[in-house]
VEXLO-87107 format. One record per residue (C-alpha): chain; x, y, z; residue number from 1; residue in three letters. Coordinates in Angstrom, 1 decimal. Example, Ala and Ser with C-alpha at 12.3 -4.5 7.8 and 13.67 -1.06 7.14 Angstrom:
2
A  12.3  -4.5  7.8  1  ala
A  13.7  -1.1  7.1  2  ser
//
This chain:
104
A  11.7  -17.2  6.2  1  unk
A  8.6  -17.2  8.4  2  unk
A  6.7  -14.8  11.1  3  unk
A  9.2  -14.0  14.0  4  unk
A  7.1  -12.2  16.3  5  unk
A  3.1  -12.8  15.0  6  unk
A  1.9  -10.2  17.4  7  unk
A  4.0  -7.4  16.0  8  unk
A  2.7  -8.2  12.8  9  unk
A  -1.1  -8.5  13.1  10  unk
A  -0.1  -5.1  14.7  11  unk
A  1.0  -3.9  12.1  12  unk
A  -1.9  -5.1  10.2  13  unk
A  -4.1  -4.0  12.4  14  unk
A  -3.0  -0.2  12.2  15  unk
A  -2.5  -0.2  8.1  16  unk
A  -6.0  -1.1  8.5  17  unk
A  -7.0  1.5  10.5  18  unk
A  -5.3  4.1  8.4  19  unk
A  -6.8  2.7  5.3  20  unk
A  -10.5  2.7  6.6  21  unk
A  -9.2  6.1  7.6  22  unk
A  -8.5  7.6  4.9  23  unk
A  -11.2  6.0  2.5  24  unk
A  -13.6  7.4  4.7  25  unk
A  -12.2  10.9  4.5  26  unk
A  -11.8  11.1  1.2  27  unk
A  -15.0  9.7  -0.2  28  unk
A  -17.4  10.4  2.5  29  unk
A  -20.2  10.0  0.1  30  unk
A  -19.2  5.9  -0.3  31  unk
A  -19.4  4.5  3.0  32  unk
A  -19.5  1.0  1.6  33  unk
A  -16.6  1.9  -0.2  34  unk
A  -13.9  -0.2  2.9  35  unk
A  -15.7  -3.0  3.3  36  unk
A  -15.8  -3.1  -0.9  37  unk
A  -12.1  -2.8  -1.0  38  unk
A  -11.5  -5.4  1.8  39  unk
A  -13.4  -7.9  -0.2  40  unk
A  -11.2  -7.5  -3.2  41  unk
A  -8.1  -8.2  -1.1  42  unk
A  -7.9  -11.6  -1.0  43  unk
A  -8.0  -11.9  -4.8  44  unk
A  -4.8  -9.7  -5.0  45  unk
A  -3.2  -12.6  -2.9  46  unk
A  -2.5  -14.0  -6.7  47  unk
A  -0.9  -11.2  -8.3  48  unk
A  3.2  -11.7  -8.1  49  unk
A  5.5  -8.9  -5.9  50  unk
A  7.4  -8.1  -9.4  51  unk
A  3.9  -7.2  -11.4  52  unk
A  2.9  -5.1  -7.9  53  unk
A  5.9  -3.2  -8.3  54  unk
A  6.0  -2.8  -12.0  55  unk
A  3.1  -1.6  -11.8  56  unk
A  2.3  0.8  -8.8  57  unk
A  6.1  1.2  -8.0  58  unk
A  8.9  1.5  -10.6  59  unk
A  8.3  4.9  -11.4  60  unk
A  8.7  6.1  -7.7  61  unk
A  11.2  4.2  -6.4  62  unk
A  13.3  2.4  -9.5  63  unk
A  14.8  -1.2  -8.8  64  unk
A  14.1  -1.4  -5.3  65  unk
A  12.4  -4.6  -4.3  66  unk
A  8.5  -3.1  -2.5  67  unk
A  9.9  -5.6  0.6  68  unk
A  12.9  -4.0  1.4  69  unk
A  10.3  -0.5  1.1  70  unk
A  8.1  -1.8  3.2  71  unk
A  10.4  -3.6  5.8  72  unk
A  12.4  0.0  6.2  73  unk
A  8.9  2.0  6.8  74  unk
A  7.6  -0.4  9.0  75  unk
A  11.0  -0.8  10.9  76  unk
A  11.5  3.4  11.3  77  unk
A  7.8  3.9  12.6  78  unk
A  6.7  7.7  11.9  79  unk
A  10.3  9.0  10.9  80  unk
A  10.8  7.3  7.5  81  unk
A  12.3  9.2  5.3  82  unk
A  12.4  8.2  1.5  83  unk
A  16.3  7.5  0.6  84  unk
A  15.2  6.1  -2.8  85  unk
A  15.1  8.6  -5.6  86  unk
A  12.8  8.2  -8.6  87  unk
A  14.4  6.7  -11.7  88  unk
A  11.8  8.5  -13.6  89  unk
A  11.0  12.4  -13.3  90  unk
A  6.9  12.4  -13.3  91  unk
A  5.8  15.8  -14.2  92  unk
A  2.2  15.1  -12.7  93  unk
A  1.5  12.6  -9.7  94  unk
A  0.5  8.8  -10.1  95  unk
A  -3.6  9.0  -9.5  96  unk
A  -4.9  5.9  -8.9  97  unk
A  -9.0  6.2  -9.4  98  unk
A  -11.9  4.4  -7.7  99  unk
A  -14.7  3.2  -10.0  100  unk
A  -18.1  3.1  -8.1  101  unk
A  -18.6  -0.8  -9.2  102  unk
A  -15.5  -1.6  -7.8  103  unk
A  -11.9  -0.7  -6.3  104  unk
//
């Protein structure tokens, strides 16, 4: 399965990046290299696998649910997503993921 509309998707692209820069800014006002840090490490995650993504950051929140079919179902419902998947797992404190200074 390949790109069906490009445009729509460096779109969509273009605004995750936005409301990443966003809200790095905003929350660590005292890092302004901080961004451009974290879009240098992008292109290294390229090699970690979907499954290990999810495992990882995921599976907690969301259960079974493949992070593509997530993603499509935000990205197709705009600013009205609600979340119809349920945690598998009650969390009785939030997932924190923390920034080291040397590094995301």
């Amino acid at each position: 399965m390949g790109l069906s509309d490009v445009t729509h998707v460096e779109s969509i692209q273009e605004k995750s990046q936005c409301a990443l820069e966003e809200y790095v800014r905003n929350q660590y006002p005292s890092q302004p290299n901080r961004f451009g840090r974290l879009l240098l490490r992008l292109p290294s995650l390229r090699i970690v696998s979907s499954p290990v993504i999810e495992q990882l950051f995921f599976v907690r929140l969301v259960g079974k649910t493949p992070i593509e079919t997530l993603l499509r179902d935000m990205l197709l419902s705009g600013s009205s997503y609600n979340w119809p998947y349920m945690p598998t797992v009650q969390r009785d404190r939030p997932i924190s993921l923390h920034y080291n200074e040397n590094g995301p």
